[in-house]
C-alpha positions in Angstrom: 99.0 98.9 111.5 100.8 96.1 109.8 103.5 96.0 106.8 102.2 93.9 104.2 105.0 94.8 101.8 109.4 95.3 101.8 110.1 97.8 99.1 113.2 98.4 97.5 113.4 101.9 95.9 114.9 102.3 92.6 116.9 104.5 90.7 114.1 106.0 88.4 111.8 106.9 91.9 109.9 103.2 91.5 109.5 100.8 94.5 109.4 97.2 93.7 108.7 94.4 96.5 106.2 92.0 97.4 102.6 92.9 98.5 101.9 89.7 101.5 99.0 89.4 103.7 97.6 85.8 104.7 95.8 85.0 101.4 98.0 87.0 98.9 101.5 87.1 97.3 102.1 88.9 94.7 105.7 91.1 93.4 104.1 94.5 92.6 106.1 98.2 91.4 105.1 101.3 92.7 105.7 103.3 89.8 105.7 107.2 88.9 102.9 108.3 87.0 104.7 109.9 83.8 101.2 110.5 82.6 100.1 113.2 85.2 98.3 116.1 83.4 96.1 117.3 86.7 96.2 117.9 90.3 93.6 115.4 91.4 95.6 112.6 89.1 98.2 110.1 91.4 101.5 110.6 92.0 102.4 106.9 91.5 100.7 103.6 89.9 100.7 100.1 91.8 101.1 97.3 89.4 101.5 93.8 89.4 105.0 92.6 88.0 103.4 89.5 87.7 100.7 90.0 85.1 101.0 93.7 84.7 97.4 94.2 86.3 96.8 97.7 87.9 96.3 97.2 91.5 96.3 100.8 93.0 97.8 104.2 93.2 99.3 106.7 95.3 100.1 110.0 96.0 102.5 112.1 97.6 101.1 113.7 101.4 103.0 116.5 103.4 102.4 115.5 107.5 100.4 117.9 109.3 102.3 117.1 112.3 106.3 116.8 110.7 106.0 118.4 107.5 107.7 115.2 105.6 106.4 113.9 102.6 105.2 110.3 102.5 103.1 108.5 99.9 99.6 107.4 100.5 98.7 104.2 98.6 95.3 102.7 97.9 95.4 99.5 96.6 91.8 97.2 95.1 91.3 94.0 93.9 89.0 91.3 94.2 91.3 89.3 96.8 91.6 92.5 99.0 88.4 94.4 98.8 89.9 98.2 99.1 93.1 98.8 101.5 94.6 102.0 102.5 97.9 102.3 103.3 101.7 104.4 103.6 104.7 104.1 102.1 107.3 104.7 105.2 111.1 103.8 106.2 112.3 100.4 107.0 113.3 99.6 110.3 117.3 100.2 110.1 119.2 102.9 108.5 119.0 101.8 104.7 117.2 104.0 102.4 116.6 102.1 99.9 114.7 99.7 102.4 110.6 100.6 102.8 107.8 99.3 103.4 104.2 99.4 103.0 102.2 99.8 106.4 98.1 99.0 106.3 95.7 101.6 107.7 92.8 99.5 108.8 89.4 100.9 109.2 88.6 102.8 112.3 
């Protein structure tokens, strides 16, 4: 697993940071999905603040093993193919600090 992302969470539930791996850079939000009629719809959408491009979404997970809630992200785009990835703390004791941790293949 690797963090390709620092997050800083916002007042109104967003994250906003930079998505970096070796061939992109790009400032992206993580933002709530105010639009959510169903179930199977995501919690959150992953834009570019750059361009306003949809990137992803994400939705909120309950741990089988701790019970906490975390978001799951899945990001596309012609640079990246299809990534999976979680939303989890920072290292250190800020909460407003996260970051976005890969989940390569298996």
């Amino acid at each position: 697993m690797a963090t390709i992302a620092n997050l800083t969470v916002k007042t109104d539930g967003s994250f906003e940071g930079t998505l970096a791996t070796l061939s992109v850079t790009a400032p992206i939000a993580i933002i709530p999905n105010g639009r959510k009629a169903k179930d199977s719809e995501p919690d959150y959408r992953v834009v570019s603040r750059k361009n306003g491009f949809e990137l992803g979404a994400g939705w909120v997970r309950t741990s089988q093993t701790t019970g906490a809630e975390y978001v799951s992200v899945s990001l596309s785009a012609p640079e990246l193919g299809t990534i999976y990835c979680n939303i989890a703390n920072a290292p250190g004791d800020d909460a407003s600090k996260k970051v976005l941790i890969w989940n390569p293949p298996s």
